[in-house]
HTML snippet that shows the backbone in 3Dmol.js (N, CA, C, O; Angstrom):
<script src="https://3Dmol.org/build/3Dmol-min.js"></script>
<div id="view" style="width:600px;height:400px;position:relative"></div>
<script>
const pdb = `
ATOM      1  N   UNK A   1     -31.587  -9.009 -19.281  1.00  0.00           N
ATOM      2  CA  UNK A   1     -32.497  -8.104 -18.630  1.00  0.00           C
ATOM      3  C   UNK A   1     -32.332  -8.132 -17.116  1.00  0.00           C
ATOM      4  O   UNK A   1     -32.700  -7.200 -16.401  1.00  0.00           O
ATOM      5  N   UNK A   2     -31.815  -9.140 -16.705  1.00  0.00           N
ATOM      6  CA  UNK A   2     -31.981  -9.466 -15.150  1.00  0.00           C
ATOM      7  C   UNK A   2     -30.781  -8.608 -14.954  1.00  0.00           C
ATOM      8  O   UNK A   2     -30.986  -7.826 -14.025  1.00  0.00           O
ATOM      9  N   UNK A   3     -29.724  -8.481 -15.433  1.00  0.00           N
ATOM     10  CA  UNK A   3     -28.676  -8.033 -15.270  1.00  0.00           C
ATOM     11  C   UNK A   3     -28.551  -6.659 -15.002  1.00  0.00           C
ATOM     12  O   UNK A   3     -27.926  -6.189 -14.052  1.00  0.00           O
ATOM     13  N   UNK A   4     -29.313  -5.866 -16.076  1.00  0.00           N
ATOM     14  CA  UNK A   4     -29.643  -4.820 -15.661  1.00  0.00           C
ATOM     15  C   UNK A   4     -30.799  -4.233 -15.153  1.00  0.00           C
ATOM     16  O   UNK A   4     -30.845  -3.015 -15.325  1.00  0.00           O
ATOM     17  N   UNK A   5     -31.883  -4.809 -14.495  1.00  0.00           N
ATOM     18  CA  UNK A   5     -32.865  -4.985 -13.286  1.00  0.00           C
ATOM     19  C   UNK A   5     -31.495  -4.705 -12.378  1.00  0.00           C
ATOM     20  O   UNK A   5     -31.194  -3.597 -11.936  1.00  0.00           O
ATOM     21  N   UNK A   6     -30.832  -5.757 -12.215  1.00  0.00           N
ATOM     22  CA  UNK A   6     -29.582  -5.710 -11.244  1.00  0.00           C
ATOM     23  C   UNK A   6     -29.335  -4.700 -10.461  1.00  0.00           C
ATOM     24  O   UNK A   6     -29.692  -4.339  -9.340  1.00  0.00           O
ATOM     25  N   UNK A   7     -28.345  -4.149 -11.653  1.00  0.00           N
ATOM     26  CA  UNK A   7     -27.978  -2.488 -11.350  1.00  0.00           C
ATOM     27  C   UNK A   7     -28.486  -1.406 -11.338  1.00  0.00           C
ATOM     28  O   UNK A   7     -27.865  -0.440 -10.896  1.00  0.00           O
ATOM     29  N   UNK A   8     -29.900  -1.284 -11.882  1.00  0.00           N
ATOM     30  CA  UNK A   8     -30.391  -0.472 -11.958  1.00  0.00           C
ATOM     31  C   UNK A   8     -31.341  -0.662 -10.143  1.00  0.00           C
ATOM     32  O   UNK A   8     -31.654   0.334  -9.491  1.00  0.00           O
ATOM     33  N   UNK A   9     -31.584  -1.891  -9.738  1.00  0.00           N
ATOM     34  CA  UNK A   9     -31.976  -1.900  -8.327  1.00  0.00           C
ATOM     35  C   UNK A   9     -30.569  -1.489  -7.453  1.00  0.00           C
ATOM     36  O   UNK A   9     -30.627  -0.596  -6.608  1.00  0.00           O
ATOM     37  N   UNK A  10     -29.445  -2.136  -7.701  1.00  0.00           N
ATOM     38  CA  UNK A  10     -28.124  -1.591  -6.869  1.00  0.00           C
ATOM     39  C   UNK A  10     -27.988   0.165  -6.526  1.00  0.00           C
ATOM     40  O   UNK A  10     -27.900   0.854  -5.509  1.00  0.00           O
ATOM     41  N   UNK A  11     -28.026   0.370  -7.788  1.00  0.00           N
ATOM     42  CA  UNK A  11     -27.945   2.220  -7.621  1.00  0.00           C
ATOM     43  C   UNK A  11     -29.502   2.683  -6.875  1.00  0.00           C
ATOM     44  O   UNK A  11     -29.657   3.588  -6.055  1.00  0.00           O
ATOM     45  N   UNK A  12     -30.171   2.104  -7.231  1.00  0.00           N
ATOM     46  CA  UNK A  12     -31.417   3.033  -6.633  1.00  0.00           C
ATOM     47  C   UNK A  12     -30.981   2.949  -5.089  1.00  0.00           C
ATOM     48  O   UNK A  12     -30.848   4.012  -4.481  1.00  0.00           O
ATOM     49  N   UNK A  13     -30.759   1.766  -4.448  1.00  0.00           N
ATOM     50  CA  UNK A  13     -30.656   1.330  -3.711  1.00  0.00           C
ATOM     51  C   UNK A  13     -29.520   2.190  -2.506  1.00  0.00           C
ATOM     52  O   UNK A  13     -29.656   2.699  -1.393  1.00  0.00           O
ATOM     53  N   UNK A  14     -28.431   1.992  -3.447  1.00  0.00           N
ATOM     54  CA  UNK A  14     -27.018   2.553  -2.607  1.00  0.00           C
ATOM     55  C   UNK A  14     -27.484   4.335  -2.778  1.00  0.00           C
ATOM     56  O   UNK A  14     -27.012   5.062  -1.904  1.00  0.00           O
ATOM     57  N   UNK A  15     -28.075   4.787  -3.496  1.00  0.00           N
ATOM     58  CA  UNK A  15     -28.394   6.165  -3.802  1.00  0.00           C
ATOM     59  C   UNK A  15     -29.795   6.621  -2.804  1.00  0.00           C
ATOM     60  O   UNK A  15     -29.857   7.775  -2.380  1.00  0.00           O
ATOM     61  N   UNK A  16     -30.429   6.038  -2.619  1.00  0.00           N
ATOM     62  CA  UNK A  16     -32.027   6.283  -1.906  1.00  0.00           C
ATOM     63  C   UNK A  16     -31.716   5.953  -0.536  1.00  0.00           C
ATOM     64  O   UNK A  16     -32.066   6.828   0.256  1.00  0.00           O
ATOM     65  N   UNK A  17     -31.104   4.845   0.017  1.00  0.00           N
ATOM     66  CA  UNK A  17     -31.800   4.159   1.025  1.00  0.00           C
ATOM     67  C   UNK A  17     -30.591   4.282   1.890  1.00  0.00           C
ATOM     68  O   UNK A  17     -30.879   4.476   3.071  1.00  0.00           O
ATOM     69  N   UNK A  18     -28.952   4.205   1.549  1.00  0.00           N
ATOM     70  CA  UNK A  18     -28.375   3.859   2.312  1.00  0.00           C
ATOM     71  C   UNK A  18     -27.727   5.456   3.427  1.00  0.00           C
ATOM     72  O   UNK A  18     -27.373   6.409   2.733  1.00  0.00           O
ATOM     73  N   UNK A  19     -27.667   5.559   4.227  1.00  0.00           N
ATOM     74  CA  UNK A  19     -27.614   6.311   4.689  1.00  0.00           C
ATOM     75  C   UNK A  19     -26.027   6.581   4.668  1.00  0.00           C
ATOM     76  O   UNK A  19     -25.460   5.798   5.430  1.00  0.00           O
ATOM     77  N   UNK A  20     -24.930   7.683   3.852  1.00  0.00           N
ATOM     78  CA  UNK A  20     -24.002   7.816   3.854  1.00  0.00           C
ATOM     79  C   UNK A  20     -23.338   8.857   4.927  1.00  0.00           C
ATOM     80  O   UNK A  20     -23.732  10.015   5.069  1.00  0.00           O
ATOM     81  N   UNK A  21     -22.212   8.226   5.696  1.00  0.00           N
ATOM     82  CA  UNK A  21     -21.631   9.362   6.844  1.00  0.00           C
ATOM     83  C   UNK A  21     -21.014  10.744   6.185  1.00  0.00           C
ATOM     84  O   UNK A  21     -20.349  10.912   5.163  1.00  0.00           O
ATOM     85  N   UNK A  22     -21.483  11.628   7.143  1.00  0.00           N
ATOM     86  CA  UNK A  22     -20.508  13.258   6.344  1.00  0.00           C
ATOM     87  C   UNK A  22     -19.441  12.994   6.630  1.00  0.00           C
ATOM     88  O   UNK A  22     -19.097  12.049   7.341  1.00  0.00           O
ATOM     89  N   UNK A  23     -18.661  13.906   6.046  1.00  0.00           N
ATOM     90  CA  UNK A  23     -16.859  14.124   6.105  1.00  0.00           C
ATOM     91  C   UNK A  23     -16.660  13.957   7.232  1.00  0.00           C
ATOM     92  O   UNK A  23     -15.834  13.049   7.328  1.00  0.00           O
ATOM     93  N   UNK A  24     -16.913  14.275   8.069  1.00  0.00           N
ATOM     94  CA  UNK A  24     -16.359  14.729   9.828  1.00  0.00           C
ATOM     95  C   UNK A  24     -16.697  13.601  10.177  1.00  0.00           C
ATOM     96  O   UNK A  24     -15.685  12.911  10.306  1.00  0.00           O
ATOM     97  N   UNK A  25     -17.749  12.961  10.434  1.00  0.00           N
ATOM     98  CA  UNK A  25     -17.910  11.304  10.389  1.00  0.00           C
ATOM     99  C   UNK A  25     -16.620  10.433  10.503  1.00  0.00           C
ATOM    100  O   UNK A  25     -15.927  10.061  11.450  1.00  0.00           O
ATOM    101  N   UNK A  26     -16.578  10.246   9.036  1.00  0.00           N
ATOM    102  CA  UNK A  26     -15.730   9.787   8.388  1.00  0.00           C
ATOM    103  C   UNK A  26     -14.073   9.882   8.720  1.00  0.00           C
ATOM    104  O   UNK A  26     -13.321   8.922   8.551  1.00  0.00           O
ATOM    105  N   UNK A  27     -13.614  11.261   9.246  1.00  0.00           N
ATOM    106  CA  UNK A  27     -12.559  11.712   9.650  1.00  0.00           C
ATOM    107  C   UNK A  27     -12.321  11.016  11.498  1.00  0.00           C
ATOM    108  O   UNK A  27     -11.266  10.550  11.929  1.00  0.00           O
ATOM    109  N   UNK A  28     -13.591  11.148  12.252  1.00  0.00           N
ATOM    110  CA  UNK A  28     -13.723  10.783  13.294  1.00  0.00           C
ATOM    111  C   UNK A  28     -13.276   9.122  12.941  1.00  0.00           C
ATOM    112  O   UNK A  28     -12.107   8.779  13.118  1.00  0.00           O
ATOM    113  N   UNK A  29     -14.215   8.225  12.476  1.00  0.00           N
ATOM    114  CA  UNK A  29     -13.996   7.137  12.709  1.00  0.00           C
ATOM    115  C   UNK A  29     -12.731   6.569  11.974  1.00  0.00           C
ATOM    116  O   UNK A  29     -12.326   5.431  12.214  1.00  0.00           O
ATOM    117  N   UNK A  30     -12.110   7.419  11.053  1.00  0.00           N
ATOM    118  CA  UNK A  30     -10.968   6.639  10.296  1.00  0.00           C
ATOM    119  C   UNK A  30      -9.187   7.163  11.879  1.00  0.00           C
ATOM    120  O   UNK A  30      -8.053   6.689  11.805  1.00  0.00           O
ATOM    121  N   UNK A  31      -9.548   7.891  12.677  1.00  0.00           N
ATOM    122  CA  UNK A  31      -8.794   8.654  13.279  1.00  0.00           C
ATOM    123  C   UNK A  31      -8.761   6.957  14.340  1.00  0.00           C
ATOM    124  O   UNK A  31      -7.898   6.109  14.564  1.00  0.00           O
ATOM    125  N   UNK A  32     -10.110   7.139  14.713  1.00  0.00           N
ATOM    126  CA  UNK A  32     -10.495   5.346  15.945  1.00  0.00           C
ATOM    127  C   UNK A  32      -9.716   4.397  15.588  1.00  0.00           C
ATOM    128  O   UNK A  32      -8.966   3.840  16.389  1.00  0.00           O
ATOM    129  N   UNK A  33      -9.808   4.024  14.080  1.00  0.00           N
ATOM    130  CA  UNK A  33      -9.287   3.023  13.782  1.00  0.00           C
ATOM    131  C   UNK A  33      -7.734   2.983  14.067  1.00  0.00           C
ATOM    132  O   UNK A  33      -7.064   2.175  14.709  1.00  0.00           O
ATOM    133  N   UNK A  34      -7.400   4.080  13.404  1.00  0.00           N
ATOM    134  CA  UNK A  34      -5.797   4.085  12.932  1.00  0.00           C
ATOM    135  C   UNK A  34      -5.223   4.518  14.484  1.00  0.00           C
ATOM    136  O   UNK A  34      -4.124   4.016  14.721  1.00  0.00           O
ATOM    137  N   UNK A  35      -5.572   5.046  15.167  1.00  0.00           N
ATOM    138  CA  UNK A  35      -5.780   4.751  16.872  1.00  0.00           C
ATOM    139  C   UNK A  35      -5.367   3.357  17.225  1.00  0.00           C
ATOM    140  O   UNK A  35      -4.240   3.056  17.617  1.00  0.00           O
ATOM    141  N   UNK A  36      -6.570   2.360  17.023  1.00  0.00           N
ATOM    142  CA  UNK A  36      -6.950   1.332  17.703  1.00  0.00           C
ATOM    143  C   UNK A  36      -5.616   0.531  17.162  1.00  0.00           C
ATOM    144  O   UNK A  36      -4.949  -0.006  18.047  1.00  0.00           O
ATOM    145  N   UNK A  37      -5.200   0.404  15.935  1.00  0.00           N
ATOM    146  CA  UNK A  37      -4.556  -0.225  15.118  1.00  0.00           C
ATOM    147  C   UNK A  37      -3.452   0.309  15.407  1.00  0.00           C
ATOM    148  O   UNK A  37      -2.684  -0.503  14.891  1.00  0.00           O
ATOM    149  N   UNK A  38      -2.767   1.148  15.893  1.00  0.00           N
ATOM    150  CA  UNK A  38      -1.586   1.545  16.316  1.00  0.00           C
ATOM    151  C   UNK A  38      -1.485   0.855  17.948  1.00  0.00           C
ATOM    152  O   UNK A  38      -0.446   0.468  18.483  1.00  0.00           O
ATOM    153  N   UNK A  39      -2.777   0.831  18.503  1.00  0.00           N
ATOM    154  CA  UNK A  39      -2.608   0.197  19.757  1.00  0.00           C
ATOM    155  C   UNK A  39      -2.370  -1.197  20.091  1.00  0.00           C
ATOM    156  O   UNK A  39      -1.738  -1.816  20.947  1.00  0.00           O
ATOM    157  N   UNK A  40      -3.009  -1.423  19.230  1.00  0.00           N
ATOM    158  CA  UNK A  40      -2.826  -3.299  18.490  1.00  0.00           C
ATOM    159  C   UNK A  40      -1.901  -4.127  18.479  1.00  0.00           C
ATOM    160  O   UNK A  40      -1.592  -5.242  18.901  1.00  0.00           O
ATOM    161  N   UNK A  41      -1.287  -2.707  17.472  1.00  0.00           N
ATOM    162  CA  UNK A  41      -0.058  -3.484  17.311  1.00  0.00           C
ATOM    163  C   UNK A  41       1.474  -3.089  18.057  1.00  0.00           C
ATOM    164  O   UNK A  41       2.503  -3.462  17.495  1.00  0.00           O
ATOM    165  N   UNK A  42       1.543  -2.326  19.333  1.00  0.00           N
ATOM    166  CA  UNK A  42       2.128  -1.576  20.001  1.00  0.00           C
ATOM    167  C   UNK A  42       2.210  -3.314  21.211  1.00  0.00           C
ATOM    168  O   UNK A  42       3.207  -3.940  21.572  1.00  0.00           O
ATOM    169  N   UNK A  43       0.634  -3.589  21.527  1.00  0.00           N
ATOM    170  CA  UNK A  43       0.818  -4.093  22.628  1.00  0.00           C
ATOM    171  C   UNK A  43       1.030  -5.496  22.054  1.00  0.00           C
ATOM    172  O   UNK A  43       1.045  -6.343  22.947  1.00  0.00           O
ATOM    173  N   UNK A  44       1.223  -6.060  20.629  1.00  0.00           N
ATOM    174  CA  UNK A  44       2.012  -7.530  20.000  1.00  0.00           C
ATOM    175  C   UNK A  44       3.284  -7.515  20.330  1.00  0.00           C
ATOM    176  O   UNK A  44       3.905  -8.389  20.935  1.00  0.00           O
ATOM    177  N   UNK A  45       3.782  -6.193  19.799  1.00  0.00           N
ATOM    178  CA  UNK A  45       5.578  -5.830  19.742  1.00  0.00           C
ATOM    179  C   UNK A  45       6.099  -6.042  21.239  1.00  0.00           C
ATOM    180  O   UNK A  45       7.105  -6.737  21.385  1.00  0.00           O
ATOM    181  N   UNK A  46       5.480  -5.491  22.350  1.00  0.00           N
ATOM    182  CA  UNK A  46       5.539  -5.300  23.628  1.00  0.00           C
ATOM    183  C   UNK A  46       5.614  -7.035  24.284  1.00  0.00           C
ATOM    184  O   UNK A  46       6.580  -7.458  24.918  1.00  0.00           O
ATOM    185  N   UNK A  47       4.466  -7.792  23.980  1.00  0.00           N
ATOM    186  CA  UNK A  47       4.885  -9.215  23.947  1.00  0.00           C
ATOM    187  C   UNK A  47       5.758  -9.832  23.830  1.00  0.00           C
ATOM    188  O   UNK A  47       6.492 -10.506  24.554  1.00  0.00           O
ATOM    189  N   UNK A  48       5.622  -9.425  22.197  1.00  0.00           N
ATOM    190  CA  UNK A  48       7.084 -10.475  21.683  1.00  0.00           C
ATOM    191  C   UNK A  48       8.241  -9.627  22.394  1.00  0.00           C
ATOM    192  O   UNK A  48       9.329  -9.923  21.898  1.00  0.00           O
ATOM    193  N   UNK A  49       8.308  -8.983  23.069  1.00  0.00           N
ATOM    194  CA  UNK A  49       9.334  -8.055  23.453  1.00  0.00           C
ATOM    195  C   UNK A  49       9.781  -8.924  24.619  1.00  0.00           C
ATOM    196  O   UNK A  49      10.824  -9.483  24.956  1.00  0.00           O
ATOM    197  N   UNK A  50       8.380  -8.781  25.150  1.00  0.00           N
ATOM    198  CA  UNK A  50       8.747  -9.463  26.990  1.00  0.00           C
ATOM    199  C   UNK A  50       8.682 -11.091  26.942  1.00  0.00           C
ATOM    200  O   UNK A  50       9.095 -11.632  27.968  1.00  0.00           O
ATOM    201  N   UNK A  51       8.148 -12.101  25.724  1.00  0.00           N
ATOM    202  CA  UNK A  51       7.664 -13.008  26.330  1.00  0.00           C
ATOM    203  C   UNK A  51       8.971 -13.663  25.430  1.00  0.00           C
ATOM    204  O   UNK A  51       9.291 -14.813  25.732  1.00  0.00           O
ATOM    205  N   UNK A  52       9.830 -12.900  24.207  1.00  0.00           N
ATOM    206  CA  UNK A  52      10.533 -13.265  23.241  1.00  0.00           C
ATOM    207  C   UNK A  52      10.221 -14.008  22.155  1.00  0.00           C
ATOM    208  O   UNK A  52       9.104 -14.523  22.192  1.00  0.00           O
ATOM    209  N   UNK A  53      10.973 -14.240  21.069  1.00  0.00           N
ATOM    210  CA  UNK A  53      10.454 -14.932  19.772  1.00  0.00           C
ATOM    211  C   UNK A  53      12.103 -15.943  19.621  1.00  0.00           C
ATOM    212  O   UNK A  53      13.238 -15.466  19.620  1.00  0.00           O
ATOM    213  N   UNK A  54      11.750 -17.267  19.519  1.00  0.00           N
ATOM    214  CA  UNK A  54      13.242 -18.214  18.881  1.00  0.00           C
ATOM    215  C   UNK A  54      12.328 -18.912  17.421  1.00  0.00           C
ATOM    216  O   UNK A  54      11.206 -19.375  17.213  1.00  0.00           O
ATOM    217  N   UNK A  55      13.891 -18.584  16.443  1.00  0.00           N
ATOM    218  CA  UNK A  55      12.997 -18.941  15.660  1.00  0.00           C
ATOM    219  C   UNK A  55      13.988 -20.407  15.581  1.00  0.00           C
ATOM    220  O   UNK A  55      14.551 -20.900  16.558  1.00  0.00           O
ATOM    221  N   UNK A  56      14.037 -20.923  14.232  1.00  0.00           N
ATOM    222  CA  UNK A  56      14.372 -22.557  14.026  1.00  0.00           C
ATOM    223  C   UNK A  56      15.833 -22.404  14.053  1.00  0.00           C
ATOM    224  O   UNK A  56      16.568 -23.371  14.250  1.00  0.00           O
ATOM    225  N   UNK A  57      16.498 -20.597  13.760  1.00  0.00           N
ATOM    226  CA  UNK A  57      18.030 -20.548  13.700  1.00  0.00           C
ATOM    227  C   UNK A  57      18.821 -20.592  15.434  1.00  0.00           C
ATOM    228  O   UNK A  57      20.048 -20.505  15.470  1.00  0.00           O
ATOM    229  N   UNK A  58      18.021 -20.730  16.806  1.00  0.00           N
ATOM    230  CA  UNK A  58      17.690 -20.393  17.814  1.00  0.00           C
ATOM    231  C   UNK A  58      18.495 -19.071  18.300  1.00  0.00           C
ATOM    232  O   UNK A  58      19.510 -19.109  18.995  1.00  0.00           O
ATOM    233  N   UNK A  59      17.888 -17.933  17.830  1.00  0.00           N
ATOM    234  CA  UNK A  59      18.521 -16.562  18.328  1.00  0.00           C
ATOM    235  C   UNK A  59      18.530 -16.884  19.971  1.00  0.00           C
ATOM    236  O   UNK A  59      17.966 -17.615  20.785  1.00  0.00           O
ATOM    237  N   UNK A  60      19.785 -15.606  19.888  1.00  0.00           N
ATOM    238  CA  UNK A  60      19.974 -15.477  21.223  1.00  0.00           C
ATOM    239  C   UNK A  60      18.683 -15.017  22.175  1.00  0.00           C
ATOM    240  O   UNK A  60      18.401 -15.815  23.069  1.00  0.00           O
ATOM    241  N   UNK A  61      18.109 -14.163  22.104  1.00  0.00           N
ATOM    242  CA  UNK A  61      17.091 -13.251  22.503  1.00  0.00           C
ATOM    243  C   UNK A  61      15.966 -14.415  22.984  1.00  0.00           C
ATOM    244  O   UNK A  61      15.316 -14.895  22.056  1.00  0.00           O
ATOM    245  N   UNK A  62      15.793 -14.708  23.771  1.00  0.00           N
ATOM    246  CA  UNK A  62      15.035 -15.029  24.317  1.00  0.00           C
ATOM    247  C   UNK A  62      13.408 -13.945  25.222  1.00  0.00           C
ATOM    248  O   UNK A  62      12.438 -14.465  25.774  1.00  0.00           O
ATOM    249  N   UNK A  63      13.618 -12.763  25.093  1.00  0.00           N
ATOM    250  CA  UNK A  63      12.877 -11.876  26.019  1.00  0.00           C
ATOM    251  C   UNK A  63      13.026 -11.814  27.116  1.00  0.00           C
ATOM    252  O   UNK A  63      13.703 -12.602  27.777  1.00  0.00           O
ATOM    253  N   UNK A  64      12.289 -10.652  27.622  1.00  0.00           N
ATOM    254  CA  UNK A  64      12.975 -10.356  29.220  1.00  0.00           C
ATOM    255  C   UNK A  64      12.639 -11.405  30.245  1.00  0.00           C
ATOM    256  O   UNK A  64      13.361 -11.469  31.240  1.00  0.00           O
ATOM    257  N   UNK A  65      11.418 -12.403  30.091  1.00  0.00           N
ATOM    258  CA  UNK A  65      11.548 -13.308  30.743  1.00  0.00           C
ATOM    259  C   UNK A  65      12.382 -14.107  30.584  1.00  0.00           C
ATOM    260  O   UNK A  65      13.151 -14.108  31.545  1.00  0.00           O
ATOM    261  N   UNK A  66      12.595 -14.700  29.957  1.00  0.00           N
ATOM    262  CA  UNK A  66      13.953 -15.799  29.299  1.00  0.00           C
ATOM    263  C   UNK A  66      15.199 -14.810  30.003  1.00  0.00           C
ATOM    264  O   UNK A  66      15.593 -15.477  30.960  1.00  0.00           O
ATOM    265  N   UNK A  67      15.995 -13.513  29.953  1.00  0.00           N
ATOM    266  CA  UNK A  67      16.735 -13.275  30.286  1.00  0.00           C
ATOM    267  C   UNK A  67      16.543 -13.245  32.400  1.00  0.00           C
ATOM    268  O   UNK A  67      17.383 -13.502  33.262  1.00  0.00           O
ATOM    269  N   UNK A  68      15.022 -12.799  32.526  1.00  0.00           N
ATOM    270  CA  UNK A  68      15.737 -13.000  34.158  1.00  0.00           C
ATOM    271  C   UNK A  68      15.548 -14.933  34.082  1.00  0.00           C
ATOM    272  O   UNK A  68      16.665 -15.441  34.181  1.00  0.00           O
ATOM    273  N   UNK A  69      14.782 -15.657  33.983  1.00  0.00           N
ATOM    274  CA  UNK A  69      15.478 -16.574  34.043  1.00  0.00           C
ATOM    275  C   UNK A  69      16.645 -17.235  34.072  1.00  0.00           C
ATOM    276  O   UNK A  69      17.108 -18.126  34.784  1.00  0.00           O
ATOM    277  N   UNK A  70      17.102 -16.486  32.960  1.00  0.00           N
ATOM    278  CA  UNK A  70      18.838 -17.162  33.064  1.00  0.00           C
ATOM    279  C   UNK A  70      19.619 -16.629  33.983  1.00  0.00           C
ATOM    280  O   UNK A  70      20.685 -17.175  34.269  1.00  0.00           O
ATOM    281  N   UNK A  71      19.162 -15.348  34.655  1.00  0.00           N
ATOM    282  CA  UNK A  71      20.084 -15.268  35.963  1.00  0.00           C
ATOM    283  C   UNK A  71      19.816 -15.441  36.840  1.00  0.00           C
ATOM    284  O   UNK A  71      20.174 -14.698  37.753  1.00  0.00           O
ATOM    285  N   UNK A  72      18.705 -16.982  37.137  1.00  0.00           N
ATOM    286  CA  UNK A  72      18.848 -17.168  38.123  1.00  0.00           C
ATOM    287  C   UNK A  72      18.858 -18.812  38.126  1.00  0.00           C
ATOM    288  O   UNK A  72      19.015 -19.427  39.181  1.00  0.00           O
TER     289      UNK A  72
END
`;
const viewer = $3Dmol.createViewer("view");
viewer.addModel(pdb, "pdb");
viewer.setStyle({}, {cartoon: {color: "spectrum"}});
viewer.zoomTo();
viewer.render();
</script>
C-alpha cells in the first residue's frame, strides 16, 4: 500500500505542483549550456595547448611554453 501511496503522491505531485518550462524555455537554456560547454572545453584544449601534456612515453611536444623555453 505504501508503495502505491508512493506514486500515486509522485504523480500528483510532478503533475500539480511542479512548475514545467515551455518549449522556448527549454530551447533557450539547452542553447546556454551547449554554449557554455563548448566554451569549457575550447579553453582546456587551449591549455593543454600552451602549457603542453608529456605523457610516461615522453612526447616530444612539450607546449608553447616548453618550446620558447628551449630556445632559450
Amino acid at each position: 500500500m505504501k508503495i502505491k501511496e508512493y506514486i500515486v503522491e509522485t504523480y500528483n505531485e510532478m503533475m500539480h505542483n511542479v512548475s514545467w518550462p515551455t518549449w522556448k524555455e527549454l530551447q533557450s537554456n539547452t542553447i546556454v549550456v551547449v554554449v557554455a560547454s563548448v566554451l569549457f572545453s575550447v579553453s582546456i584544449f587551449v591549455m593543454d595547448f600552451v602549457f603542453g601534456i608529456t605523457g610516461d612515453s615522453g612526447s616530444t611536444w612539450r607546449g608553447l611554453v616548453g618550446m620558447i623555453y628551449n630556445m632559450f
